[in-house]
C-alpha angles and dihedrals in degrees: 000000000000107000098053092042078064091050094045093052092048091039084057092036083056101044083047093234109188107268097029127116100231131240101291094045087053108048085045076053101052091037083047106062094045102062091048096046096037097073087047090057103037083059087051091235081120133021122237094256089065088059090050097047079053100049093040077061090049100046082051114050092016134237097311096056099049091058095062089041092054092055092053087050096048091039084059105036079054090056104042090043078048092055095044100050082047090046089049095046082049100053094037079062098056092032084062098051099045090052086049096065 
């Protein structure tokens, strides 16, 4: 589903349709997404479906787009990591205590 949704947003940057990015913009897009996903990939911390359904966004609606789209990713990856190291401080707590008795 991926790859066609990339062909589909380079195919309507090329015709030029009203709202899209162009095809410059979507090929920087699709390019884009993947230098900034790839390294995060290639450590595990995301699979590599993750980094097509992005540059399908990015072929899309073009480079602007997936920045912003990339901080609102990274804003949000940092506050759920942030909830599950303080779920897990929390549960080793109560892990030790219960052990303790």
């Amino acid at each position: 589903l991926t790859f066609p949704l990339m062909g589909v947003g380079l195919l309507l940057g090329f015709i030029g349709v009203d709202g899209s990015p162009g095809i410059l913009g979507s090929i920087v897009g699709l390019l884009l997404a993947y230098v900034l996903l790839a390294p995060i990939m290639l450590i595990r911390w995301q699979g590599g479906g993750d980094v097509k359904l992005m540059m399908a966004a990015g072929a899309l609606e073009g480079w602007r787009f997936l920045l912003i789209a990339f901080f609102f990713y990274a804003v949000a990856s940092f506050v759920l990591s942030m909830f599950m190291i303080l779920l897990r401080v929390v549960l080793k707590r109560h892990d030790d205590e219960f052990f303790l008795m």
